[in-house]
C-alpha positions as CSV (number, residue, x, y, z in Angstrom):
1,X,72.0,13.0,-56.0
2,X,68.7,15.2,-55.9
3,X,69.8,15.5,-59.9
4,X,69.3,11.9,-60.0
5,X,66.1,12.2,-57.9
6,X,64.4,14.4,-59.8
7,X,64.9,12.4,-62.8
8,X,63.9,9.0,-61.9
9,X,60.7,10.8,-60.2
10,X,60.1,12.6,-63.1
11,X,60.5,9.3,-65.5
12,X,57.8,7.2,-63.0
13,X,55.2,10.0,-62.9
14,X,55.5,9.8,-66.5
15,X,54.7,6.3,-66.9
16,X,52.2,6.5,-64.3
17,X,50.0,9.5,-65.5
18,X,49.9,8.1,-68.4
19,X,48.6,4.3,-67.9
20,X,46.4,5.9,-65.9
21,X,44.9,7.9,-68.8
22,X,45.1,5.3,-70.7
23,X,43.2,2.8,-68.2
24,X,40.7,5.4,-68.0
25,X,40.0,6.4,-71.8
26,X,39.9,2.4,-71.9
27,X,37.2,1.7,-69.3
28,X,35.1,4.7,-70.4
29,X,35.1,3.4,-74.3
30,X,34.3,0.2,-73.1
31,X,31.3,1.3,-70.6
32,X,29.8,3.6,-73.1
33,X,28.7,0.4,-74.7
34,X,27.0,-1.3,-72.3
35,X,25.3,2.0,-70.7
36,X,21.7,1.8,-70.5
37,X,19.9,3.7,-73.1
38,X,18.4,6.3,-70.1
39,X,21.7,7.0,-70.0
40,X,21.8,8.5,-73.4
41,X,18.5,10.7,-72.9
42,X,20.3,12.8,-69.8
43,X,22.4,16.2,-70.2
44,X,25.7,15.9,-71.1
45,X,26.8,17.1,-67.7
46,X,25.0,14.5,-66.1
47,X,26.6,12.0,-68.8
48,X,30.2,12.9,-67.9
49,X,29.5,13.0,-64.7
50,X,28.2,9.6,-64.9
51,X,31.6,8.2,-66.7
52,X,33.4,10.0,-64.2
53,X,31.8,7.8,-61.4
54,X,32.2,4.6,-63.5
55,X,35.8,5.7,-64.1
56,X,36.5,5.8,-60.6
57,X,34.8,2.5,-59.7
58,X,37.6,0.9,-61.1
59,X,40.2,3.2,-60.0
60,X,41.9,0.6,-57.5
61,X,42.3,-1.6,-60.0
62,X,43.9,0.6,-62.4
63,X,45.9,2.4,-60.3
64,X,47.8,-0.9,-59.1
65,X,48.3,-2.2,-62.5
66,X,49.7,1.5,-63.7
67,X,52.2,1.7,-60.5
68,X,53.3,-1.4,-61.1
69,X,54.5,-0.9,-64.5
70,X,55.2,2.7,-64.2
71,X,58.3,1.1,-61.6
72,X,58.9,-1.6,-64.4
73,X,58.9,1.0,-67.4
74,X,61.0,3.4,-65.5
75,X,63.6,0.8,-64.5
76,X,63.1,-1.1,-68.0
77,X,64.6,2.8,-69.4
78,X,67.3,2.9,-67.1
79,X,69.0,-0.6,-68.1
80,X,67.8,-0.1,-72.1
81,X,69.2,3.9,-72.4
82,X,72.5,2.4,-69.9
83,X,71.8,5.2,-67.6
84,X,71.8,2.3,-64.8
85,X,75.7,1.6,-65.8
86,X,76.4,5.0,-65.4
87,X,74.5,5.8,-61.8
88,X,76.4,3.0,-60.7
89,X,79.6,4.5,-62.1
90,X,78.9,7.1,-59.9
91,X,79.0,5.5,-56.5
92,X,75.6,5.1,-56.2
93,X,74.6,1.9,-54.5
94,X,71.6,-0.2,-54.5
95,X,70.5,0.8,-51.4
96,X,70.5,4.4,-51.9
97,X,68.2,3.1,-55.2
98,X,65.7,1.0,-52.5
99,X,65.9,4.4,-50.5
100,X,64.8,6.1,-53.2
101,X,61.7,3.6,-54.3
102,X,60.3,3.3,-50.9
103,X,60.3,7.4,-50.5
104,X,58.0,7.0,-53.6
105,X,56.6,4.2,-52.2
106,X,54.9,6.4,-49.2
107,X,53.6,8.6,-51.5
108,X,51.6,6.1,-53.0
109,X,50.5,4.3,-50.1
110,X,49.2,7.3,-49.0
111,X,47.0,7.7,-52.1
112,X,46.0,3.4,-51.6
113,X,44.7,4.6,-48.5
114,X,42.3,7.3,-49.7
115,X,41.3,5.5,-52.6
116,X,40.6,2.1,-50.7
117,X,38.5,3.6,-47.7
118,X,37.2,6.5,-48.8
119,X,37.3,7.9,-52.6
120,X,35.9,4.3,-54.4
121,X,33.3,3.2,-51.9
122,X,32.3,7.0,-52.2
123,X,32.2,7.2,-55.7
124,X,30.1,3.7,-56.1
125,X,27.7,5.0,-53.6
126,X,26.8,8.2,-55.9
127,X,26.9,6.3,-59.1
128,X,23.8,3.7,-57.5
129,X,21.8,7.0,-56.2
130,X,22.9,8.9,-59.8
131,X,21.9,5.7,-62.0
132,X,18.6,5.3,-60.0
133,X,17.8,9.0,-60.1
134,X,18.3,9.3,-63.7
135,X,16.2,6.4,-64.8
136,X,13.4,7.4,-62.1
137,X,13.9,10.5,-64.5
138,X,13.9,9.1,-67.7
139,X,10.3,7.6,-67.2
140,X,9.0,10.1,-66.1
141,X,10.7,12.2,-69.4
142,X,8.9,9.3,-71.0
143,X,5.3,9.7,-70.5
144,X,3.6,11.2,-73.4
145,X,-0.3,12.8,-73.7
146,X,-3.3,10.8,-74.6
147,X,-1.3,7.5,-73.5
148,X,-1.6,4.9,-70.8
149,X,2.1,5.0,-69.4
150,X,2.9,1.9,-67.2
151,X,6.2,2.3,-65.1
152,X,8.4,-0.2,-64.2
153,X,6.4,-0.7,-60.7
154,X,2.6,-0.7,-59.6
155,X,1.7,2.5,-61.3
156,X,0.1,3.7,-64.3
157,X,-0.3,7.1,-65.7
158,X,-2.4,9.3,-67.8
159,X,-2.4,12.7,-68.9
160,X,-4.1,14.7,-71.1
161,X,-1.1,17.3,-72.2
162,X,2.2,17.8,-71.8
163,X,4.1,21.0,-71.9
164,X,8.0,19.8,-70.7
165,X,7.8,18.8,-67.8
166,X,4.3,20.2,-66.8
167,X,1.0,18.0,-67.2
168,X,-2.6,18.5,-67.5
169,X,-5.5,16.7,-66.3
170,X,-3.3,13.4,-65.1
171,X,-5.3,10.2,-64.1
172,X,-2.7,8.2,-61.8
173,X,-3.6,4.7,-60.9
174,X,-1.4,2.4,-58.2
175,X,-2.1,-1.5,-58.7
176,X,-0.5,-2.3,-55.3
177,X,-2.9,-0.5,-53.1
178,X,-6.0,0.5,-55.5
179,X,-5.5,3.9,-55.0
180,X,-6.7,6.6,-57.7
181,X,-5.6,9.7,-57.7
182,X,-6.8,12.2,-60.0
183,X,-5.3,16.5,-60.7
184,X,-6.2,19.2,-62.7
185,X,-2.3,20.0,-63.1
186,X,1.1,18.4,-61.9
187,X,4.7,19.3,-62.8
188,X,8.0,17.4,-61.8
189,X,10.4,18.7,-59.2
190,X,13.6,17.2,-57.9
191,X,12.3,13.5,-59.1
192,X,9.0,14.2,-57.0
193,X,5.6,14.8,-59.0
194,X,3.9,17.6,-57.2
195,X,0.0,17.6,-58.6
196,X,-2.6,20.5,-57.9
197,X,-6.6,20.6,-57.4
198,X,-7.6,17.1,-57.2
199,X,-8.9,14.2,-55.4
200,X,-7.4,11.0,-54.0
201,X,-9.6,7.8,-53.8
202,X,-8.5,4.8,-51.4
203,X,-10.1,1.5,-51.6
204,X,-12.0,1.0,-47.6
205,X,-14.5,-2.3,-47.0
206,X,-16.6,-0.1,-47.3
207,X,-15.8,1.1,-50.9
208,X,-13.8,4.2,-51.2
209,X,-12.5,7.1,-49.1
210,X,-12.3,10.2,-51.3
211,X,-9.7,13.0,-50.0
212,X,-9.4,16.2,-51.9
213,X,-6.5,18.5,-52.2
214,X,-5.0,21.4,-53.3
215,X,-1.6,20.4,-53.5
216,X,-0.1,17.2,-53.0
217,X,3.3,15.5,-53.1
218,X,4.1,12.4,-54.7
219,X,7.2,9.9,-55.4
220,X,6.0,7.7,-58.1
221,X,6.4,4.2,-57.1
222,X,9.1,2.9,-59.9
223,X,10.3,-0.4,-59.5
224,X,13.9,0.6,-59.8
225,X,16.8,1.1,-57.4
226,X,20.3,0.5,-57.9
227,X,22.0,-1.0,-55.2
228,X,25.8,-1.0,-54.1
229,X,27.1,-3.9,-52.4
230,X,29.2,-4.8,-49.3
231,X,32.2,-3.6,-51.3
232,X,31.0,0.1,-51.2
233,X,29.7,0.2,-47.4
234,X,30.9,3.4,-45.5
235,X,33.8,1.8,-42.6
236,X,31.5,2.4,-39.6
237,X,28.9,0.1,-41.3
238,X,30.9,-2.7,-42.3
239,X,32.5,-2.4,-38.1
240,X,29.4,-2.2,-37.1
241,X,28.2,-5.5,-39.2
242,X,31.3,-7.0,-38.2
243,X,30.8,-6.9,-34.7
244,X,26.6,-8.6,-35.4
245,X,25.7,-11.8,-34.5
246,X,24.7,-12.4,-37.6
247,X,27.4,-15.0,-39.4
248,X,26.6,-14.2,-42.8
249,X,26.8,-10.6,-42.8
250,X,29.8,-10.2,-40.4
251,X,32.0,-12.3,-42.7
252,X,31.5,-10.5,-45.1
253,X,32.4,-7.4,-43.5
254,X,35.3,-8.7,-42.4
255,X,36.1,-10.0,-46.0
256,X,35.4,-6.1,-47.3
257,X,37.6,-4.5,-44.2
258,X,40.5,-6.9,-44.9
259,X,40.8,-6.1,-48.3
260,X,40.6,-2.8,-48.1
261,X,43.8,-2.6,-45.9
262,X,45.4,-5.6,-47.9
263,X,44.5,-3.5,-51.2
264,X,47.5,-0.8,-48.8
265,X,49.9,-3.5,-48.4
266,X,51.5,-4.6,-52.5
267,X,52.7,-0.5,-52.8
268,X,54.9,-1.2,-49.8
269,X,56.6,-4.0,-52.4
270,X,55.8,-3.3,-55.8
271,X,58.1,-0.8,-56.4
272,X,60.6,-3.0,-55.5
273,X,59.6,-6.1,-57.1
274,X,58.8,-4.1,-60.3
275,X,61.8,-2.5,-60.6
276,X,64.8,-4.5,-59.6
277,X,63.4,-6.9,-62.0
278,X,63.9,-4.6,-64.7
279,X,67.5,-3.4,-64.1
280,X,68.6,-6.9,-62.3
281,X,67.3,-9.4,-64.6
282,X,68.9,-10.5,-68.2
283,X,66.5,-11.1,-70.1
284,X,64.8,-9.7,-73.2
285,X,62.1,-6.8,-72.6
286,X,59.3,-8.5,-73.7
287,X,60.1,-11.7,-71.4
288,X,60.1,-9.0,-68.3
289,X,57.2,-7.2,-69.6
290,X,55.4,-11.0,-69.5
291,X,56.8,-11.6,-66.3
292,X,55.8,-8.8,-64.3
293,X,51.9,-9.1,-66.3
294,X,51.7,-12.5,-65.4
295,X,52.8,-11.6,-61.7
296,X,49.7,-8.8,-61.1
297,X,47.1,-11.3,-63.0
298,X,48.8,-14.2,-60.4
299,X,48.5,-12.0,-57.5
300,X,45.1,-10.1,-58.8
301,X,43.7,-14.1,-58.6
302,X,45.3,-15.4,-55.4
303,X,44.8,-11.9,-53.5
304,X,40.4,-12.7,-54.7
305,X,40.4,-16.3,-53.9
306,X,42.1,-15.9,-50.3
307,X,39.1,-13.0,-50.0
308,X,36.4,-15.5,-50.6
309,X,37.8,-18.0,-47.9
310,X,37.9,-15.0,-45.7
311,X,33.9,-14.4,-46.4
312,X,33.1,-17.8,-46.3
313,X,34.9,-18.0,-42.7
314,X,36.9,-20.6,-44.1
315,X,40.5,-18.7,-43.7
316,X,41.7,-16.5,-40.5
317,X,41.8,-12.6,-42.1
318,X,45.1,-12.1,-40.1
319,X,46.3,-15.3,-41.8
320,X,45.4,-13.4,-45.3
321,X,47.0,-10.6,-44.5
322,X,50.1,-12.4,-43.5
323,X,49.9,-14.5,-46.0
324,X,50.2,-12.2,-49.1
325,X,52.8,-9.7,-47.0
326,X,55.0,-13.3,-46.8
327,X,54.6,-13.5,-50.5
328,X,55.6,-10.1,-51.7
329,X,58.0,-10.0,-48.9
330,X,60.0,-13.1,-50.7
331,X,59.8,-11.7,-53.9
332,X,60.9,-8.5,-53.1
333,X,63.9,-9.5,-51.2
334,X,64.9,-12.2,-54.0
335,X,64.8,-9.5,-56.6
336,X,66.8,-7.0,-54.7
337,X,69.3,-9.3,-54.1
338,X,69.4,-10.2,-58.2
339,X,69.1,-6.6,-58.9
């Protein structure tokens, strides 16, 4: 039986390595297009490593779909290659195969788990402070000599020369609060624009107070900050907002905690459901292959819509939670029994 094991293991980590690549070198084609054009001034460590982070945001996603068909595929080989009829010759019974499914089954939940409360939320929370760093960056790359540079903010800059990313004579102007500041030199470090030998003039009643320095720290005032959503809130935070007075945002805490563990609760059944209706089902491949599609995209809707009851307060999370478990529970068992 390990023999047999080994195999069938071997056949689903096939399928599912590679729909994930392929997921991946899908989503990373796609948002190569749509990138902002900062995006394509940075290093090229700093561009991977921004693809990497975009990858992952959708890693959830993809890694349902791919285990889901990675059980159909590898079930869908068994019946086509008649390797099913001969494991059944064998003695083996159905329940040592449902055995066998849920073992791997485990696995994966274990992996849900990680990606669901910690690895995506993590990974959307760099890609905001990465995306806002590099195009706090890229204006700052921007600014040329001898040329009124307005950033996406308050401020506007002039320097004399440039050399990199150290300027000379720089005449920095801040529309929000009037305040002029003025240096001899300035050169960027870790996003903050650190001037030398000059003088800093704040609008007063009284007209202006002048303060002069040798060295002064400054973080530009760009009008730019990506933001992450509820979705990507560390789990103390959204228990914390969960437990507010506030309607609004503890709904929608909720909504994000609940889907997060019901994002755990399809691997307990997808294996399963996938599988038994490869081998159990008589039906052409591509009718399967339609059937199990049409089942994530079905699921992938009602699994969102229930969500938004959940946030609106509308629907009882527990009742979600029991709701789709009742659903996948019924499929699973009628699709054993078939298979």
């Amino acid at each position: 039986m390990k023999i047999l094991d080994k195999y069938i293991y071997k056949r689903f980590l096939a399928y599912e390595i590679g729909l994930l690549s392929l997921f991946s070198i899908l989503i990373i084609s796609s948002q190569i297009m749509h990138l902002p054009s900062v995006f394509y001034h940075i290093g090229i460590l700093q561009f991977v490593g921004s693809l990497f982070l975009i990858n992952i945001s959708f890693l959830k996603l993809q890694y349902f779909i791919a285990t889901t068909l990675a059980f159909f595929f590898t079930g869908i080989h068994l019946k086509e290659s008649r390797e099913i009829i001969a494991i059944k010759s064998l003695g083996v019974s159905k329940k040592y195969l449902l055995k066998l499914i849920l073992k791997t089954s485990i696995i994966l939940i274990i992996f849900a788990v990680i990606f669901s409360f910690f690895l995506v939320p993590k990974a959307n929370r760099e890609r905001a402070k990465f995306i806002t760093d590099s195009v706090r960056n890229y204006y700052m790359e921007a600014i040329q000599p001898k040329n009124f540079f307005k950033f996406p903010g308050d401020s506007v800059i002039y320097v004399e020369d440039k050399q990199n990313n150290t300027f000379k004579d720089i005449f920095l102007f801040s529309k929000k609060d009037g305040r002029l500041i003025t240096a001899e030199e300035a050169y960027l470090k870790n996003g903050m624009l650190i001037l030398k030998k000059g003088l800093i003039q704040i609008p007063s009643k009284d007209g202006f107070s002048i303060l002069k320095f040798k060295k002064y720290e400054l973080k530009l005032d760009i009008n730019y900050k990506k933001d992450y959503t509820y979705d990507d809130f560390k789990l103390e935070k959204l228990i914390k907002l969960a437990l507010s007075k506030d309607k609004d945002e503890k709904n929608k805490a909720i909504a994000v905690i609940f889907e997060r563990i019901g994002y755990i609760i399809p691997f307990f059944f997808i294996g399963i459901i996938s599988f038994f209706l490869a081998v159990g089902i008589e039906k052409e491949k591509e009718i399967l292959l339609g059937s199990i599609i049409l089942f994530i995209i079905a699921y992938t809707f009602t699994n969102f819509y229930l969500l938004k009851l959940v946030e609106k307060g509308i629907l009882n999370p527990i009742f979600y939670l029991s709701g789709i478990i009742l659903i996948l529970t019924g499929l699973a068992v009628y699709l054993y029994k078939r298979g």
